[in-house]
C-alpha positions as CSV (number, residue, x, y, z in Angstrom):
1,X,12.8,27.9,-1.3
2,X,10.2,30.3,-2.3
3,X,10.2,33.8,-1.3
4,X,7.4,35.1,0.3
5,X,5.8,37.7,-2.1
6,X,6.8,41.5,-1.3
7,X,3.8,44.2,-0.9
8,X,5.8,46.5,-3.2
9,X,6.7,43.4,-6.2
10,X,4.2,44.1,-8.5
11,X,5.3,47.9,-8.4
12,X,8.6,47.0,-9.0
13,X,7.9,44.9,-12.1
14,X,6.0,47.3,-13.6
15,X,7.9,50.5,-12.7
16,X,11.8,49.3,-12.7
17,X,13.7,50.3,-15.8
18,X,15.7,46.6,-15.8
19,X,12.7,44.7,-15.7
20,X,11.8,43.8,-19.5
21,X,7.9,43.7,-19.7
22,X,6.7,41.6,-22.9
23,X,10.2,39.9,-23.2
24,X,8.9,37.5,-25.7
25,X,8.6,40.5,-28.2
26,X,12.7,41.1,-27.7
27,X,12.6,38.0,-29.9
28,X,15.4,38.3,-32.6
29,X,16.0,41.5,-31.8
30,X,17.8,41.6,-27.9
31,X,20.9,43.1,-29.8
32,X,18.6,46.0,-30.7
33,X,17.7,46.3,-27.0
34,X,21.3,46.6,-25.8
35,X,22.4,49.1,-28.8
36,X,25.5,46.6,-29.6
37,X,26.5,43.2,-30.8
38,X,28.2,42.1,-27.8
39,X,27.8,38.9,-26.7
40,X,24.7,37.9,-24.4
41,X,25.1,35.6,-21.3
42,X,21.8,34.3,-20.4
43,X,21.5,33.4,-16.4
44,X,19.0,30.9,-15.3
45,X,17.5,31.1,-12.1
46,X,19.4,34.3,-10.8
47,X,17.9,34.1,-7.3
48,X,18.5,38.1,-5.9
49,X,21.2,38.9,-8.5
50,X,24.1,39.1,-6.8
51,X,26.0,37.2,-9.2
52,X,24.7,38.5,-12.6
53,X,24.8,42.2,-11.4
54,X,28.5,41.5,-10.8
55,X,29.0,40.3,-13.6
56,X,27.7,42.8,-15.3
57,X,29.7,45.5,-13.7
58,X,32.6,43.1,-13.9
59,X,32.8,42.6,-17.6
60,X,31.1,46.1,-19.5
61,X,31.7,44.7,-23.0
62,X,29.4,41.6,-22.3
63,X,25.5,41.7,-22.5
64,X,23.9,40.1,-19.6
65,X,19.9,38.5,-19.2
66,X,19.4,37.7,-15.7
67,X,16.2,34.6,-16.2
68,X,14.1,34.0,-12.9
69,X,10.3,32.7,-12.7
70,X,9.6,33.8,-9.2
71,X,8.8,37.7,-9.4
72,X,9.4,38.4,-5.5
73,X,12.5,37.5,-6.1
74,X,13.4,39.0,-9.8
75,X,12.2,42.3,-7.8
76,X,14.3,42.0,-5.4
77,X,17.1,41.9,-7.7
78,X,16.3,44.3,-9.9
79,X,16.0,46.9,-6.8
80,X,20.0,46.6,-6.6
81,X,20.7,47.4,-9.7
82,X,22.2,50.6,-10.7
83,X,23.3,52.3,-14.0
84,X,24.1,49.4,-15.8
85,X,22.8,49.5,-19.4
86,X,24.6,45.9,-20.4
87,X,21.9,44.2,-17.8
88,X,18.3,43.0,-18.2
89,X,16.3,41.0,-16.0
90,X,13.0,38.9,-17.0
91,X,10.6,37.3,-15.4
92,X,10.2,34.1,-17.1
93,X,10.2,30.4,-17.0
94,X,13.2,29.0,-18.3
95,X,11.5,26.2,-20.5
96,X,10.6,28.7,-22.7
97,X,14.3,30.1,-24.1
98,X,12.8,29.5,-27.3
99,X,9.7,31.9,-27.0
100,X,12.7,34.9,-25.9
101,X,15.4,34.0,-27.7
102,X,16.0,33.3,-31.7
103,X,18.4,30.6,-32.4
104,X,22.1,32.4,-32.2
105,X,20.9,35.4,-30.1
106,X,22.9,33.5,-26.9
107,X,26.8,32.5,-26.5
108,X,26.5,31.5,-22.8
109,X,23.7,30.0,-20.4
110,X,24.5,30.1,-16.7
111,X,23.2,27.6,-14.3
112,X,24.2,28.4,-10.9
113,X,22.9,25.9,-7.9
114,X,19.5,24.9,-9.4
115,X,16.9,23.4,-7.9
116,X,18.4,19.4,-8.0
117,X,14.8,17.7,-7.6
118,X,16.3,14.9,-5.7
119,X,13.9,12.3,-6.5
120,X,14.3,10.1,-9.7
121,X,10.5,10.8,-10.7
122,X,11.4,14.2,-10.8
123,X,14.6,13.8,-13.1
124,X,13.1,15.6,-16.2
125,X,12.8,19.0,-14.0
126,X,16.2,19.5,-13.4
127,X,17.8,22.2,-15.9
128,X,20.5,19.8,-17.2
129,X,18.2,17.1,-18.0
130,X,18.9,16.0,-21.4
131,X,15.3,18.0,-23.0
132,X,16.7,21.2,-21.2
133,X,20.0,20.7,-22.5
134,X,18.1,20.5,-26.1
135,X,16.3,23.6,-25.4
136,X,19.4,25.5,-24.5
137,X,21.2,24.2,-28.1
138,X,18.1,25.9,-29.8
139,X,18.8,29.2,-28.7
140,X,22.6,28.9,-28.3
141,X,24.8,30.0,-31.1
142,X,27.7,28.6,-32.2
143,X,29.8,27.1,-30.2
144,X,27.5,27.7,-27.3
145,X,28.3,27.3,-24.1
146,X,27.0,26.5,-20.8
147,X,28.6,27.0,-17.0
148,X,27.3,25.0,-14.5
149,X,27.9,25.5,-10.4
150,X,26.3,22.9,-7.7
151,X,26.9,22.1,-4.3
152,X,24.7,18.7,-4.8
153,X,26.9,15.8,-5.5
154,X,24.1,13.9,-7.4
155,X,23.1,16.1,-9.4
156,X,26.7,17.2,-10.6
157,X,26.9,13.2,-11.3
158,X,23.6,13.3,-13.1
159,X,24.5,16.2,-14.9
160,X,28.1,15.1,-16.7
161,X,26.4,12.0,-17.5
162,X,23.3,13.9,-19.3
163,X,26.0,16.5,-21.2
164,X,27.8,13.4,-22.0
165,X,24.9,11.6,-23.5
166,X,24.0,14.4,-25.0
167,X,27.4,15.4,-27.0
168,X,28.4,18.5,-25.2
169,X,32.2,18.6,-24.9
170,X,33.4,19.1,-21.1
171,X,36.3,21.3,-20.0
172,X,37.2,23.0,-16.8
173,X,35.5,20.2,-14.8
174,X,36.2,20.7,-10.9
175,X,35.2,19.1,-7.9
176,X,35.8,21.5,-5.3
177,X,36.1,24.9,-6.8
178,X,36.7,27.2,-3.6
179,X,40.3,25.0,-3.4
180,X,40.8,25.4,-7.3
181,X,42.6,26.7,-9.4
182,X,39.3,28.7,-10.4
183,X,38.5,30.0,-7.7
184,X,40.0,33.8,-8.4
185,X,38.1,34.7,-10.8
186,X,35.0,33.3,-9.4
187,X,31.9,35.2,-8.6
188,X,29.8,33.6,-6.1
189,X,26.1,33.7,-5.7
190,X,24.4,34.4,-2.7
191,X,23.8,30.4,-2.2
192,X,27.3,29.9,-3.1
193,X,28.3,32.2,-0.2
194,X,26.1,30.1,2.7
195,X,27.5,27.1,1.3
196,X,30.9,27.9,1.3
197,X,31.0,29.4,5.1
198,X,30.0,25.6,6.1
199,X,33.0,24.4,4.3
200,X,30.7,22.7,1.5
201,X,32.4,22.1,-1.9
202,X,31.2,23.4,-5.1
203,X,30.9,21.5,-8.1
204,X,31.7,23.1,-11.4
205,X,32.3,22.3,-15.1
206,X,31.8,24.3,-18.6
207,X,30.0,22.6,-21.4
208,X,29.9,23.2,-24.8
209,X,28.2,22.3,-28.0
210,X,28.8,23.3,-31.7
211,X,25.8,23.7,-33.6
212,X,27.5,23.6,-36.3
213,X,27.4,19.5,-36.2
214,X,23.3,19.7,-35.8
């Protein structure tokens, strides 16, 4: 669902600190931006941040990118963040990962309840469709990885069948994750959070590819 578009966005985007303006210049050199070589995690679609900036406090020696292409909503995350120098947020479309990111410059891509474009026409938009899943091997390094959370059925079906095809090795596959042996250590987003109050389960599995074999 799109936001409607805040008076104040355009402020935000050009005023808050967290916001990276020109990100496709941070090219090759996002390990300069965050003053380390920890490892980046790479968010698609990070809706109003709840999850990334928890992460971010959660887990200090980890370098998060939070990726979202509606800027309403990037600026409404980015107005909750606070003091937290291993987070940046971009405004960005995720089919171009390789415009902001060199090949290597990523160990983990989240996906977390995309949009699942229910009709088969529309199969190539969703972000584990097998020409997604080939962009996100470009910028992974190795042994990339990739975290996927749904609460569409379908589209959890559609996507181990695509990760299959596409010779990602599965793990930690789980059909119901709020009942799992996951769910601890989970960090929920704010879809996650609606779903889960009406009882809905959550799909979830990790996926990971060695681009060593490429």
């Amino acid at each position: 669902m799109r936001m409607r578009k805040k008076h104040w966005t355009e402020q935000e985007l050009q005023t808050n600190p967290y916001i990276i303006k020109q990100a496709t210049e941070k090219k090759g050199n996002w390990f300069a931006y965050f003053e380390n070589d920890n490892d980046i995690y790479v968010e698609i679609g990070c809706g109003k941040g709840n999850f990334i900036i928890e992460n971010a406090k959660r887990y200090t020696n980890i370098n998060f990118i939070a990726l979202e292409r509606q800027a309403s909503v990037i600026a409404v995350a980015a107005r909750k963040v606070e003091n937290l120098p291993n987070l940046a947020l971009v405004c960005d479309n995720a089919a171009l990962l390789s415009d902001l990111f060199e090949k290597g410059e990523i160990k983990r891509i989240y996906l977390n309840f995309s949009d699942p474009w229910p009709k088969k026409g529309h199969a190539k938009r969703r972000l584990t469709h097998r020409t997604f899943l080939q962009s996100y091997r470009d910028v992974l390094g190795e042994k990339g990885e990739v975290f996927f959370k749904t609460d569409n059925k379908q589209l959890f079906e559609f996507s181990l069948n695509e990760f299959c095809a596409d010779k990602w090795e599965l793990s930690h596959v789980c059909f119901d994750l709020h009942n799992s042996e996951y769910a601890e250590q989970n960090i929920m987003t704010e879809y996650e959070q609606k779903f889960s109050e009406k009882g809905m389960s959550i799909y979830r599995l990790e996926a990971r590819y060695n681009n060593m074999k490429i």
